[in-house]
N, C-alpha and C positions, 0 to 999 in steps of 0.2 A: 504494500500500500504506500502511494505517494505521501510524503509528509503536507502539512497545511500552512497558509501563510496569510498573511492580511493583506486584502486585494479593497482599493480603494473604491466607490461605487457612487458618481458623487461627492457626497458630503461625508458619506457614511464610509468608516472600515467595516470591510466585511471578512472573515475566513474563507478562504478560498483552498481549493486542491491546487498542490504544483504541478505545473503541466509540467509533460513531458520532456518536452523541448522548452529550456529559456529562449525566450527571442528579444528582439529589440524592443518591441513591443512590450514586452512583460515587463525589462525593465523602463519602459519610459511609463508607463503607468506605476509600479512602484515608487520611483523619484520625483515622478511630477515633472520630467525634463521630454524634450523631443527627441527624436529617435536620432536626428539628425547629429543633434549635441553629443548624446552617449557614443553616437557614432565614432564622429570626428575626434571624441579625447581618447577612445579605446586603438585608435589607430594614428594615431599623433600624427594627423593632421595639423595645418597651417591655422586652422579654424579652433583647434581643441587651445593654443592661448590665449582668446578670447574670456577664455572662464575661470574665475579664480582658481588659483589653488584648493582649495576645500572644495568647489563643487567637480573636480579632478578627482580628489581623492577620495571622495563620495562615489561616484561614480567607478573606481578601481572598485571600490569595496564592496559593491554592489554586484561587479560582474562575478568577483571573487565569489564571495558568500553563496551566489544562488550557480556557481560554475556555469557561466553561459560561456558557449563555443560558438564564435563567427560563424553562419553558413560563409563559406568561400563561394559557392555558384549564385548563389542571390548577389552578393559583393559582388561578384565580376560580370554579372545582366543590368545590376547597378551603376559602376562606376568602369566598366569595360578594361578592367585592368583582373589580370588571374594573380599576381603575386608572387608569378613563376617564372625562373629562368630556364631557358635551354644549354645545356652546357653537354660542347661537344669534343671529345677528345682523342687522341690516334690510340692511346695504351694506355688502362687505368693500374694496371703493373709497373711499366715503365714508373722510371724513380723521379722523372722532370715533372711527368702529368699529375703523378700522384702527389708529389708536392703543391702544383697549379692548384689539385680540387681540397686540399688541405686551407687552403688557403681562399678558396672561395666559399667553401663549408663556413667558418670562420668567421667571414663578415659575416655573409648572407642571417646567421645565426643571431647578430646581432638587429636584426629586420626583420619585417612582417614577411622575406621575400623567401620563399626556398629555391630547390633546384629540379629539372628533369634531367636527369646524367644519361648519355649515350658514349658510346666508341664507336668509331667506325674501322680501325685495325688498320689500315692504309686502303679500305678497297673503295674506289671511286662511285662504285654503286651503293654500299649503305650510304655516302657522306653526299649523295642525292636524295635517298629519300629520309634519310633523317631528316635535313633541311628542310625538306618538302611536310614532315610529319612536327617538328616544333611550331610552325602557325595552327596545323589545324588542331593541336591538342591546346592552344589556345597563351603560348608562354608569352611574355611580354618583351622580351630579349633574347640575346642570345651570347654565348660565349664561346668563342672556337679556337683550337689551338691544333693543329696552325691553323692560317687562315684558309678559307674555301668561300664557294660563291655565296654570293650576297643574296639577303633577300630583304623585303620592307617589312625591317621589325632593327631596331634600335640595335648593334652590333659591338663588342668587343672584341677583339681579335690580339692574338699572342702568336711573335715572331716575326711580324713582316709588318712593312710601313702598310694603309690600307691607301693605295692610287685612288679608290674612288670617294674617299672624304667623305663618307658614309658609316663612319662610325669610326670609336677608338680604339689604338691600336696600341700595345704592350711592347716593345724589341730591345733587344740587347745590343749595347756598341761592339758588335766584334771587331772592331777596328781597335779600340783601346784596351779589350783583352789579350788578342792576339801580340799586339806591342809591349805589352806589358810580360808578357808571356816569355818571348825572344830576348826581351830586355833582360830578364832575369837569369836566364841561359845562357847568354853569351857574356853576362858580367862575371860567370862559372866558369868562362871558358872555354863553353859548350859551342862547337861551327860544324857538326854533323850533327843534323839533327830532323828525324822523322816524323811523317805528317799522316795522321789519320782523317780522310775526306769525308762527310756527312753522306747520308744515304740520296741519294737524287731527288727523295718525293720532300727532303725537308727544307724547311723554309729558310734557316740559316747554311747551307751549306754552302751557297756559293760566293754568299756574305766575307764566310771566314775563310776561305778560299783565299780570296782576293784580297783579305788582309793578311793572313798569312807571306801572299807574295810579296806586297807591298811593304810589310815589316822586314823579311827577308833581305830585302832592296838596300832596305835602310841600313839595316845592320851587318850589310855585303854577306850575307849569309846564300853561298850558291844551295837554290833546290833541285835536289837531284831528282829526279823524277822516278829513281826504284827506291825512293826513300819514300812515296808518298803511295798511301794505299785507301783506295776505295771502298767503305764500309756496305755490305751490301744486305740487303735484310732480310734474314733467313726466319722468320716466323714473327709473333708478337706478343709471346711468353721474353719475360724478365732473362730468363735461362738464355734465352737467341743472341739477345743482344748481346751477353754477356762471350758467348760462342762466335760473334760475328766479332770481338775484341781479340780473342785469342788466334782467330782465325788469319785476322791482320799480322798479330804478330808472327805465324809463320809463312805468311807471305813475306816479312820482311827477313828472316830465317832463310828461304829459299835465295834471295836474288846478293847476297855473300855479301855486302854491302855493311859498310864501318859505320856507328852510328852512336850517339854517345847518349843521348835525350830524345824525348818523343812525345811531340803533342798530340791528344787525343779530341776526335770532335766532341765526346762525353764522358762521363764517367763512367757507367756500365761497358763501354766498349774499353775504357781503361783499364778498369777491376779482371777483364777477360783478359788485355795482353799482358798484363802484370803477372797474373797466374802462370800462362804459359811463359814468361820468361824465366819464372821461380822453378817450374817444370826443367827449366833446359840449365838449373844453378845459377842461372842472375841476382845477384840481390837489386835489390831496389833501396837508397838508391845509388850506393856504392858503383857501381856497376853502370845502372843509367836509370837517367831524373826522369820522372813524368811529368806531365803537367794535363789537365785537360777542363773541361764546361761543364758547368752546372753544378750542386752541391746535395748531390745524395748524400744520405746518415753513411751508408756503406762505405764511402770511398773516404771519408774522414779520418777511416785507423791507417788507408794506405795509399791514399794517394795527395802530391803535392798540387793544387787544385785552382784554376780559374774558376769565381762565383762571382756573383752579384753585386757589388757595396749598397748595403739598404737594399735589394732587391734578389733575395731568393726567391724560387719558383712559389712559395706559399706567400711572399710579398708581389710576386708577379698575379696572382690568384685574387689578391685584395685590390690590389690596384684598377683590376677592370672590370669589377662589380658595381661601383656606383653610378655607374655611364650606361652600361650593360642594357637599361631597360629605359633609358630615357630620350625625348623626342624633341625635336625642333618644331615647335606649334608653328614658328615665325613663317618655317619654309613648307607650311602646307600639312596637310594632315597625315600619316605614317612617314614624315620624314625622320631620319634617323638621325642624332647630332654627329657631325665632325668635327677634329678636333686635331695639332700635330701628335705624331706620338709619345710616348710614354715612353723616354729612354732610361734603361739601367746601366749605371756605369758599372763595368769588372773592376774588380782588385785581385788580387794574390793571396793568397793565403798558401804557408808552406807548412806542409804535415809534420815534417820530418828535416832533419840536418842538411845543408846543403852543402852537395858534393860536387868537387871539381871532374870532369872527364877522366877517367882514368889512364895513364899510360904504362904499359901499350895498351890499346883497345881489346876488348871481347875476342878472341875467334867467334864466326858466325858458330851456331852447334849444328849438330849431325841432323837436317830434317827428318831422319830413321827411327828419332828418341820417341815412347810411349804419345801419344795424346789420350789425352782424356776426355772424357763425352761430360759437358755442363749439362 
């Protein structure tokens, strides 16, 4: 049996059964307030400062007490907003993304706003009709990383500048990583030194590329071209990437090739040639210096690491949530705000002792030695 309450009727209190469901309703007849007031302070609206403080916190206490729950689909046939983001992402394994949704989890948690998480794995056909399926399940925004086509709904984007200025967009200076990177290696000593490529579908890889050569430039660092190996992407388990790391390092194993240091385009591809270097008696980093992108927990006990300053991937996560869902009224109705990017600057951080190149160099080892299956 429902408990009883006093239900005003008129002039008169009367005892009343608790219905079922609180609604607005219920409370704006308890309080004597409009539906519209209790509304606007339960969802801290522009409008809920209008009201003192005490009729605020009358109002909390009221929703409290009698525990009412927003309908959500009345609120969004209301005020045409769901509350919802879209967030789409290549690998919620991968250690970049999962940091990303860490970190949009995070705000979002702080707001009325939650999320609809997808993946699309790299394959061009879900990350069509995902897009295609975030309008009609009704989200207000969207968040993608990397970026993929547009659609008219308020956009966030992580990795890549957005050319159509249709929404905001997150990126990393790899120019002042990579500098910074080389900078640090050849103030070691270090002038043979190894390039692991990002995988073709990602959005920084041609980026760092081309700072890479450019820093190179700078630092008369000649790139040999069997020193540079192309990451290629063998599945979209944490374990691949890890295998597509080791994998590199013995391609750089096969082509006999002297090398003292080696940047990595992340750290999961790091964590894998680190391994197999261990595999072949390498120390790290006695032997030779790593360096590589982004700031997994994982790569912190072993690797010396290019990150973010103020912007790790779970500060890259927060960063493009409050833009995420919001609109340009000025330029017309579903237009999406633009804005320049969201740049993070790299800095360095060194895990471990820094070592000069050893002399004499490594012999390359015997490509014959055991491998192991990640």
């Amino acid at each position: 049996m429902r408990g009883l309450v006093l239900h005003r009727q008129g002039d008169k209190l009367e005892l009343a059964e608790m219905p079922k469901k609180v609604t607005l309703m219920f409370l704006s007849e308890r309080l004597g307030l409009s539906e519209t007031a209790i509304s606007s302070v339960l969802n801290n609206s522009p409008l809920a400062k209008t009201f003192s403080a005490r009729t605020r916190k009358r109002i909390f206490k009221a929703a409290e007490e009698y525990k009412y729950k927003p309908d959500y689909f009345a609120r969004y046939l209301n005020q045409r907003r769901s509350y919802l983001i879209g967030v789409l992402s290549p690998d919620l394994a991968e250690s970049y993304d999962a940091g990303v949704l860490e970190g949009i989890e995070e705000y979002l948690l702080q707001s009325d706003y939650r999320y609809f998480l997808a993946s699309h794995q790299w394959s061009n056909t879900r990350i069509e009709r995902t897009m295609q399926m975030f309008p009609e399940r009704g989200v207000d925004g969207i968040i993608n990383t990397p970026p993929v086509s547009a659609v008219d709904l308020p956009m966030a984007k992580i990795g890549k500048p957005d050319t159509s200025h249709q929404g905001v967009s997150i990126i990393i200076d790899n120019h002042e990583g990579i500098r910074s990177a080389l900078e640090h290696l050849t103030s070691l000593g270090h002038r043979k030194i190894a390039f692991f490529k990002g995988h073709k579908d990602s959005a920084d890889t041609e980026d760092r590329w081309d700072a890479f050569v450019a820093a190179a430039q700078r630092f008369s660092i000649k790139v040999d071209p069997k020193l540079v190996v192309q990451l290629e992407r063998l599945g979209t388990q944490q374990n691949s990437a890890i295998e597509e790391g080791a994998r590199g390092a013995e391609q750089l194993f096969s082509r006999h090739r002297e090398f003292t240091a080696l940047i990595a385009f992340n750290d999961i591809s790091a964590i894998g040639a680190i391994n197999r270097f261990r595999d072949h008696g390498w120390r790290i980093p006695q032997d030779l210096s790593v360096v590589d992108f982004d700031d997994a927990i994982a790569a912190r006990v072993v690797i010396s690491r290019v990150h973010h300053r103020a912007t790790t991937p779970a500060t890259d996560g927060r960063n493009c949530c409050p833009r995420s869902h919001q609109r340009d009224h000025s330029r017309g109705e579903g237009s999406a705000i633009g804005s320049d990017p969201t740049v993070g600057r790299p800095q360095l951080h060194c895990n471990r002792p820094r070592h000069p190149p050893q002399e004499p160099n490594r012999p390359c080892p015997d490509p014959s030695i055991r491998r192991e299956t990640y």
